[in-house]
C-alpha angles and dihedrals in degrees: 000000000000112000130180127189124196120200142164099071127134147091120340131158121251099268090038138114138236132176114215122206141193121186114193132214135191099033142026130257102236122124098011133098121243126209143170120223129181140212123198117183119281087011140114123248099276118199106237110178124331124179123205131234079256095053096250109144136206123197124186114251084242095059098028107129096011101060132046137191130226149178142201110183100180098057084033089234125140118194136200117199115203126189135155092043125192129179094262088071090072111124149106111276124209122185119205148181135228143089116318112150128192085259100070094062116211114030116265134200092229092061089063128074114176126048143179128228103261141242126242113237107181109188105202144128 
């Protein structure tokens, strides 16, 4: 069965930094796409940072600069760095895993299909 676990999530300052981590279990990441999504209440699924099985990468306008995505395929993490935080960046953030190609532009939900539970980041002072 496919897991993933998010992690890294909590309280930070506007200004601050958090690293955010899945770890996946029950398969491998090669050959798939991984991406980080977010939720904040009352909003829609917003796609944050994804990075292809050839290594091309998407950022939202609203993160560009201040987040990066990463990937280490032999220990099956994905990580989100995330500096230069401000409130707006509260939200529940989910990582996934499935096909997204350079081609398709911006990051989708319905190129995923498989998602972990989330991890709460609060941004406030």
């Amino acid at each position: 069965q496919v897991q993933l676990v998010e992690s890294g999530g909590g309280l930070v300052q506007p200004g601050g930094s958090l690293r955010l981590s899945c770890v996946v279990s029950g398969r491998t990441l090669d050959n798939v796409a991984v991406a980080w999504f977010r939720q904040a209440p009352g909003k829609e699924r917003e796609g944050v940072s994804c990075i292809s099985r050839a290594d091309s990468t998407y950022h939202a306008d609203s993160v560009k600069g201040r987040f990066t995505i990463s990937r280490d395929n032999a220990r099956n993490t994905m990580n989100l760095q995330m500096n230069s935080l401000k409130p707006e960046d509260t939200a529940v953030y989910y990582c996934a895993l499935g096909s997204w190609t350079r081609s398709h532009g911006r990051s989708r939900p319905d190129h995923f299909a498989f998602w972990g539970q989330g991890t709460q980041v609060t941004v406030s002072s």
